[in-house]
C-alpha positions as CSV (number, residue, x, y, z in Angstrom):
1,X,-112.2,-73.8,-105.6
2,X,-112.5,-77.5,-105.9
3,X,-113.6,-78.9,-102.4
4,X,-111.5,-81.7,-100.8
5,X,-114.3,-84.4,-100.1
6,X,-114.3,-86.4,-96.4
7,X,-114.1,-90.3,-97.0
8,X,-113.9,-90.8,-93.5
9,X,-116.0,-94.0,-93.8
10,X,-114.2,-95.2,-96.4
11,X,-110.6,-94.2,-94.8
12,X,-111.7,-95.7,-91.7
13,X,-113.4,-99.2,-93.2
14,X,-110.3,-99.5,-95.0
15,X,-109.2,-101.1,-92.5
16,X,-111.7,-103.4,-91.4
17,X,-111.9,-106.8,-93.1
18,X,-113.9,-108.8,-91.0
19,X,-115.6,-109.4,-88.3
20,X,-114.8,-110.1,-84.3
21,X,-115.7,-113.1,-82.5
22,X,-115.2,-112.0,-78.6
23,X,-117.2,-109.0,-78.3
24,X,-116.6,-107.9,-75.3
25,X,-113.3,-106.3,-76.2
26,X,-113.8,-103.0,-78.4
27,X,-113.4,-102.8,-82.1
28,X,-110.2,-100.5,-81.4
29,X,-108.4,-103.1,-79.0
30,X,-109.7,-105.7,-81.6
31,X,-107.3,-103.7,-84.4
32,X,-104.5,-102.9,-81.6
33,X,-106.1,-98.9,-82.3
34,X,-105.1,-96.4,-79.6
35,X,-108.4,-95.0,-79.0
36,X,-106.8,-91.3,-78.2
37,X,-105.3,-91.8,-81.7
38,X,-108.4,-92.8,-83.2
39,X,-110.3,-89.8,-81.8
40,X,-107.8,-87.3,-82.9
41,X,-108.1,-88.8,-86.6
42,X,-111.5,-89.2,-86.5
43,X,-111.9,-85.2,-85.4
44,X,-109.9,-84.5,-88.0
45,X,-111.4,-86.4,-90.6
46,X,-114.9,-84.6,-90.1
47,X,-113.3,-80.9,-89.7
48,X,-111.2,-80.6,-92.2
49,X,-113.0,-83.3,-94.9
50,X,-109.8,-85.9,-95.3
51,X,-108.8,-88.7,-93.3
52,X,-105.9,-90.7,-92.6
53,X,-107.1,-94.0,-90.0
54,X,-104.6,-95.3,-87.4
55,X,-103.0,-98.2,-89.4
56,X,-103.4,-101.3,-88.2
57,X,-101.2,-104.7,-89.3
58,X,-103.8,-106.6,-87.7
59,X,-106.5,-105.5,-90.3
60,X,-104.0,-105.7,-92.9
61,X,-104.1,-109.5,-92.9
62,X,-107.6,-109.5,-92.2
63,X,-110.3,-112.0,-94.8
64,X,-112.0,-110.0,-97.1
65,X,-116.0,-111.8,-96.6
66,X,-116.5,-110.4,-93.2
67,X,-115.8,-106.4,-94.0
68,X,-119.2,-105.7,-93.5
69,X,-120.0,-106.5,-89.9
70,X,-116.9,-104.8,-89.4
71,X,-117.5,-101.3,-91.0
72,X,-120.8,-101.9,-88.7
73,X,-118.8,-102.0,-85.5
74,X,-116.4,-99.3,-86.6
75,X,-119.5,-97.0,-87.9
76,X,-121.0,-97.5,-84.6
77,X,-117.8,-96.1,-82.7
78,X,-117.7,-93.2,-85.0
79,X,-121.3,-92.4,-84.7
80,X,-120.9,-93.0,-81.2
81,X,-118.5,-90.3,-80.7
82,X,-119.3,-87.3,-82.7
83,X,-122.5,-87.6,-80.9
84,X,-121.2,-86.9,-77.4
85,X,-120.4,-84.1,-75.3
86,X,-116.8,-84.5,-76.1
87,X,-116.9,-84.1,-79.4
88,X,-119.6,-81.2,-79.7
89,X,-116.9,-79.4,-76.9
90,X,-114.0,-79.9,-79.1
91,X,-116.1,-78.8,-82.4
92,X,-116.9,-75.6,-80.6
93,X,-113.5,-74.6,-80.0
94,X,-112.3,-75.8,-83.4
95,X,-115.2,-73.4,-85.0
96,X,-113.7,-70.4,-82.5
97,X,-110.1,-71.5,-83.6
98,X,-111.1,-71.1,-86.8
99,X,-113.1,-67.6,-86.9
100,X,-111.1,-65.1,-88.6
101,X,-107.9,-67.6,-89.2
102,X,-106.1,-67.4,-92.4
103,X,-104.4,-70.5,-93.4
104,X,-100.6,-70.2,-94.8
105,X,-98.9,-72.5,-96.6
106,X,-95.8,-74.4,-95.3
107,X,-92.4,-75.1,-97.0
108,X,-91.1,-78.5,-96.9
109,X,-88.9,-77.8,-94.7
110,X,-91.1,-76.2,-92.2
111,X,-93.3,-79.3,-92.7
112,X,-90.7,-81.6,-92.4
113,X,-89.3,-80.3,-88.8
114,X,-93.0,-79.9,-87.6
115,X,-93.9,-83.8,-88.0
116,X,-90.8,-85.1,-86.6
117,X,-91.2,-82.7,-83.2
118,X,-94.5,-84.2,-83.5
119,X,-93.5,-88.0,-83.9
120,X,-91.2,-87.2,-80.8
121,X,-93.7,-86.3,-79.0
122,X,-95.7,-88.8,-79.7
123,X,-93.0,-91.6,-79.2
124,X,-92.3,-89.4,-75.7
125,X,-96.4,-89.9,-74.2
126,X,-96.5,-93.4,-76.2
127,X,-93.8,-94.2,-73.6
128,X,-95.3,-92.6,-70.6
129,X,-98.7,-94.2,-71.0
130,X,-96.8,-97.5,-71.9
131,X,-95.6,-97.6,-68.6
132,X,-98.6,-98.0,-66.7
133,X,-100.2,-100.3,-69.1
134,X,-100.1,-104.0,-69.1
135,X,-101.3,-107.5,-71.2
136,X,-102.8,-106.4,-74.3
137,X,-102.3,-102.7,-74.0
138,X,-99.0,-103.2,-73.6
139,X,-98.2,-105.0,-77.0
140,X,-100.8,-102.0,-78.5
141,X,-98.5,-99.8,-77.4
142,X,-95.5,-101.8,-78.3
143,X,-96.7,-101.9,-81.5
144,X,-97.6,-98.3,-81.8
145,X,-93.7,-97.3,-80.6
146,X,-92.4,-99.5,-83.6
147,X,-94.6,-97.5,-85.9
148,X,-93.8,-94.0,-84.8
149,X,-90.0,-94.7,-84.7
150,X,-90.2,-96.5,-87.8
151,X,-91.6,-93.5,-89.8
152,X,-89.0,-90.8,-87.4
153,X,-86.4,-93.1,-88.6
154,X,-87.3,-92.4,-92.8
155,X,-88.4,-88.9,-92.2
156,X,-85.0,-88.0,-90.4
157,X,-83.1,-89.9,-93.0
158,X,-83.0,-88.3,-96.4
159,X,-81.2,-91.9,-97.5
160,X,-84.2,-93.8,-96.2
161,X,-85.8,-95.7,-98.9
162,X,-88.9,-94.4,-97.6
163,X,-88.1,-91.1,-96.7
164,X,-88.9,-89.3,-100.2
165,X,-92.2,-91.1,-100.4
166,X,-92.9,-90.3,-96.6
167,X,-92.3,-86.5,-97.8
168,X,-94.5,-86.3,-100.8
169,X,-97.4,-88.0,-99.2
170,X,-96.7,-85.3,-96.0
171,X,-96.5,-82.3,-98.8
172,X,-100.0,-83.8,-100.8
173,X,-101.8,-83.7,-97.2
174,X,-101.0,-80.3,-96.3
175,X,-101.9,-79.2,-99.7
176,X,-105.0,-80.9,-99.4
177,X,-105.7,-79.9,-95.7
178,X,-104.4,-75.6,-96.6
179,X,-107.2,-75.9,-99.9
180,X,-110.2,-77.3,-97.2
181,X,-108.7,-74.6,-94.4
182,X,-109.2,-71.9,-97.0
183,X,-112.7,-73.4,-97.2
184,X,-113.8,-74.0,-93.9
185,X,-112.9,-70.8,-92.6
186,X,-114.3,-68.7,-95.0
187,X,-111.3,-66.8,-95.9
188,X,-112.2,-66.9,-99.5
189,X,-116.0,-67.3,-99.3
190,X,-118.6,-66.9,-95.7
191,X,-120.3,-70.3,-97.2
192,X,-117.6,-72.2,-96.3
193,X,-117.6,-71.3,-92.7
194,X,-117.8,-74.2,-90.4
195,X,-121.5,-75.6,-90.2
196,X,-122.8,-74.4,-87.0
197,X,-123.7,-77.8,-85.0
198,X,-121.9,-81.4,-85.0
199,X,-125.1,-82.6,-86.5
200,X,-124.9,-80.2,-89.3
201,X,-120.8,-81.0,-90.1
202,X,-121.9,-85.0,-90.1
203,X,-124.3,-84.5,-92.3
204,X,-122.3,-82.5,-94.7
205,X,-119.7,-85.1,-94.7
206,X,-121.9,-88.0,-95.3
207,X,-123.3,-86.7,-98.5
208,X,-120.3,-85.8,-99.5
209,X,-118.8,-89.8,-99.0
210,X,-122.0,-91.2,-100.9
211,X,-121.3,-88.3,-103.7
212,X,-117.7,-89.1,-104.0
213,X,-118.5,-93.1,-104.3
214,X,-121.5,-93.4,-106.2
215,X,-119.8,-94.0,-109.5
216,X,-116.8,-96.3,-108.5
217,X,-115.8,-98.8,-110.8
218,X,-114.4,-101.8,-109.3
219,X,-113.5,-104.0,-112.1
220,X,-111.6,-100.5,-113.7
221,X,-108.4,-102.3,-115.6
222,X,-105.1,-101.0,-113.6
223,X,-102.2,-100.9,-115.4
224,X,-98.5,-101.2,-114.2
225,X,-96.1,-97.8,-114.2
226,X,-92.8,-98.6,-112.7
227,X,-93.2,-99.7,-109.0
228,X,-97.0,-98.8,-108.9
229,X,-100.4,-99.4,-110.8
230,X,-102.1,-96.8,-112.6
231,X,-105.9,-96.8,-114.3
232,X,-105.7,-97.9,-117.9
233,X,-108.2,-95.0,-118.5
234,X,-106.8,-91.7,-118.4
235,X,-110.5,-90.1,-116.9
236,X,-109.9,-92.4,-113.9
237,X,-106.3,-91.7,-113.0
238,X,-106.9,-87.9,-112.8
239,X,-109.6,-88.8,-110.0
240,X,-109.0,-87.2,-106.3
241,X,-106.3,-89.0,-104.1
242,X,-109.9,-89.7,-102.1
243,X,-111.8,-91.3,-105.1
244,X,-108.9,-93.5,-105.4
245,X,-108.8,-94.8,-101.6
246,X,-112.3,-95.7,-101.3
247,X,-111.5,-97.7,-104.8
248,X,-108.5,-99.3,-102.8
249,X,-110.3,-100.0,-100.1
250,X,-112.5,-102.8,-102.7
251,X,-116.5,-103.1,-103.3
252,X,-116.8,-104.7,-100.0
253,X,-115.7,-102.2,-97.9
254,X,-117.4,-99.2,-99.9
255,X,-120.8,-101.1,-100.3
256,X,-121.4,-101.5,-96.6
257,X,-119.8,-97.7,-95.6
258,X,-122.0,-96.6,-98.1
259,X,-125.1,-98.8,-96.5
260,X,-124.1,-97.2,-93.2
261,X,-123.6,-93.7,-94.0
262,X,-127.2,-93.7,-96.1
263,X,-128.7,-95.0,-92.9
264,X,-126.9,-92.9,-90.3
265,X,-127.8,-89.7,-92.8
266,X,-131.5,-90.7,-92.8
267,X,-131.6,-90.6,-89.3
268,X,-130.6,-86.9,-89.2
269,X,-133.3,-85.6,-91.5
């Protein structure tokens, strides 16, 4: 079985597009990122080998010449976390979750219903923590709120000119997360078991980023299909929905992930 390859550096860089001046506020506050949020997709990202990043508008009209120092900060938070207690504690009971479990497929429907409880909810303790929070949290988690009820709003809408696109993209991810399930937990071969330390899972996911990006083609010609752009080359547009983020994501962004992951894997050998 084709294995779904992590480009949590990438996914996560994409983001970034240059750097901070004041540095004494984090890089999350910096990109109005709920760190909670960012944990839980960064957790995610290295257990089950795909990644979605908290967006961030503020990143989104970022310049493109100061990526680098950015992917730095950002690769430094990450690094920072899957090293510590609360990450190794949350990997252990993910590996015990995982022991014996047999993945099973959702229907669109059952999909459907699960993420909008789950956008409720998240609206609901978005809410409560807004309460207490003030200045620049505050508008973090005013813009969070607009998000979150922005995407409830398509996904409970079948009318919503979003909410097919909303759909597919939730059906693609749960396909991509049930085929790396099936992996990880062994339930169609022991080697895919989770590796047995945080070290060993980091490790496995940066080689996996430099594999997946080493042959990028940045100048590849796109090539307009309707409302979207397609690779002119036929070879290219039947590349992994992964392949074709870190390509989105632009040589910038990629060159100095790829910089940081080589380093951060060095360190581990």
């Amino acid at each position: 079985m084709k294995k779904t390859v992590a480009y949590l550096l990438a996914g996560a860089m994409f983001v970034c597009s240059t750097a901070f001046t004041i540095r004494l506020i984090s890089i999350l506050d910096q990109l109005k990122i709920v760190e909670r949020e960012a944990k839980e997709y960064i957790f995610s990202g290295f257990t089950g080998g795909v990644l979605q990043f908290p967006y961030s508008e503020v990143a989104k009209n970022l310049a493109v010449n100061k990526r680098a120092e950015v992917v730095k900060q950002l690769g430094d938070y990450i690094r920072k976390y899957t090293e510590s207690k609360e990450f190794a504690q949350a990997y252990e009971a993910y590996k015990a979750e995982m022991a014996g479990y047999n993945p099973q497929k959702k229907s669109k429907e059952q999909l459907l219903t699960e993420k909008i409880a789950e956008l409720k909810e998240d609206i609901r303790t978005a809410e409560e923590d807004m309460k207490s929070a003030s200045g620049d949290m505050k508008k973090l988690y005013e813009f969070t709120l607009k998000q979150l009820k922005e995407n409830l709003a398509a996904l409970e809408n079948p009318s919503h000119p979003k909410h097919k696109m909303y759909l597919a993209d939730l059906i693609e991810e749960h396909e991509e997360a049930y085929q790396e399930e099936m992996e990880m937990s062994g339930a169609n071969d022991p080697q895919y078991a989770p590796p047995a330390t945080p070290r060993d899972l980091v490790k496995l996911r940066l080689k996996e980023f430099l594999d997946l990006t080493a042959d990028i083609d940045f100048n590849a010609k796109l090539v307009q299909s309707g409302k979207v752009k397609k690779f002119a080359d036929p070879r290219l547009e039947a590349k992994s929905t992964e392949w074709k983020s870190c390509f989105r994501a632009g040589k910038e962004t990629v060159t100095a992930a790829r910089a940081y992951a080589q380093q951060w894997l060095n360190s581990l050998k």
